[in-house]
C-alpha positions in Angstrom: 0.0 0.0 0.0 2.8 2.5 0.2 3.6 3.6 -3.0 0.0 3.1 -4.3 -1.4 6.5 -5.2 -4.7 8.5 -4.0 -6.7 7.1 -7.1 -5.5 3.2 -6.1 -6.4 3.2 -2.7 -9.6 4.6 -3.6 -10.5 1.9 -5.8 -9.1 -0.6 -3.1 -11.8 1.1 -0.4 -14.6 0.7 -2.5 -13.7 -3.1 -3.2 -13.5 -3.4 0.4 -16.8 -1.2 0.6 -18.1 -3.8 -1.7 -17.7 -6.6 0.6 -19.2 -4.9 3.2 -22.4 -6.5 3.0 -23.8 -9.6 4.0 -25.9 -10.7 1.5 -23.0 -9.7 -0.8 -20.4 -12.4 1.2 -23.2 -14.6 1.4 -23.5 -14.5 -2.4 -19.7 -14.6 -2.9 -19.6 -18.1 -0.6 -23.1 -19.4 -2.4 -20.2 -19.3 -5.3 -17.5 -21.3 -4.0 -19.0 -24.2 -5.3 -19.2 -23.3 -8.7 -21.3 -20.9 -10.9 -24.7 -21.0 -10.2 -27.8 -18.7 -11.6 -29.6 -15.5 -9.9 -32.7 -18.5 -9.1 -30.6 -20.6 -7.2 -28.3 -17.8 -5.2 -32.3 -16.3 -4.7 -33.2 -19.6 -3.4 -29.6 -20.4 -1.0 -29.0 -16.7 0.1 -32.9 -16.2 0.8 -33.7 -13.1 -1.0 -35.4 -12.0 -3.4 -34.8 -11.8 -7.2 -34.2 -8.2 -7.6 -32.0 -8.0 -4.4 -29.8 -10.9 -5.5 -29.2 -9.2 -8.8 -28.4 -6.3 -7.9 -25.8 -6.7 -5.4 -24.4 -9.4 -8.5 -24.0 -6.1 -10.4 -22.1 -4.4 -7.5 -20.1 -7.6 -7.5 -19.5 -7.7 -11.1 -18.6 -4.3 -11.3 -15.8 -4.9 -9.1 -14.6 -7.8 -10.8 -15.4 -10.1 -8.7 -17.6 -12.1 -10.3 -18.3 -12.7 -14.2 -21.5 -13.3 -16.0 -22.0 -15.5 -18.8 -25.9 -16.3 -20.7 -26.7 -19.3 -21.4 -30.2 -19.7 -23.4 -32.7 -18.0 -20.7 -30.4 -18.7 -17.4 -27.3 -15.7 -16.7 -24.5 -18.5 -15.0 -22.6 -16.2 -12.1 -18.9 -17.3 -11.3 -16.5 -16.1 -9.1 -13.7 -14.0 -11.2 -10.5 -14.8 -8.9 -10.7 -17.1 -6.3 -7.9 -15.2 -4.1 -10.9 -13.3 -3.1 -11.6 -16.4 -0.9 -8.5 -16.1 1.0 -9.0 -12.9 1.6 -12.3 -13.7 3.6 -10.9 -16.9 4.7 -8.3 -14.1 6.6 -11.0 -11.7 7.8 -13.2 -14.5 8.6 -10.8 -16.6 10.6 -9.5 -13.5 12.9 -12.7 -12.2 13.3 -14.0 -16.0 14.4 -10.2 -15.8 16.8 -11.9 -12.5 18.3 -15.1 -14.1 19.0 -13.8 -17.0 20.6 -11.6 -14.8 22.9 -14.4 -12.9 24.1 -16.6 -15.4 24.6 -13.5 -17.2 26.9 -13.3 -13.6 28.8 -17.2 -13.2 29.2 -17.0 -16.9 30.7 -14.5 -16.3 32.8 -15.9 -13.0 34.2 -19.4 -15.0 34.5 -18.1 -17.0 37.3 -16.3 -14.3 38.8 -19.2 -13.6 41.9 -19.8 -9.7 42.1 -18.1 -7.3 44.0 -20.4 -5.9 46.5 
């Protein structure tokens, strides 16, 4: 990130900005399996047509995903996969944080109160 200029980082903020969703992440791991189409990312994430398309837009207009018609059906696929390791990172330390606290509330739970 050092030497990137103003007009970089930018554009690496608003792909972070564009994972800062959850319907977008959950879309993003609906994909890890393979391509699938808007009906069946509607059906897995749980919502509804227009939603799931449009955040597929957002996606795609980041790159992150690429389109492809086939007949009546638009296929979605995942563009790079290093995106998963990326929120395999953030997911992992975040699931780390969790854990932590939920050690530190459980040790403070049995701690009786100071009167």
């Amino acid at each position: 990130m050092e030497a990137m200029s103003d007009q970089a980082l930018q554009q690496v903020a608003q792909y972070f900005q564009a994972l800062a969703e959850p319907n977008r992440l959950r879309i993003l791991n609906a994909l890890r399996g393979g391509e699938r189409n808007v009906g069946e990312l509607t059906e897995i994430c749980g919502s509804s047509t227009a939603n799931v398309s449009r955040h597929l837009a957002l996606l795609a207009r980041h790159g992150m995903v690429t389109r492809e018609g086939r007949g009546t059906a638009v296929y979605y696929r995942i563009t790079d996969p290093a995106i998963y390791a990326l929120c395999d990172l953030v997911c992992g330390n975040i699931a780390r944080q969790y854990e932590q606290m939920a050690v530190v509330r459980q040790q403070l739970g049995g701690v009786p109160a100071v009167e």
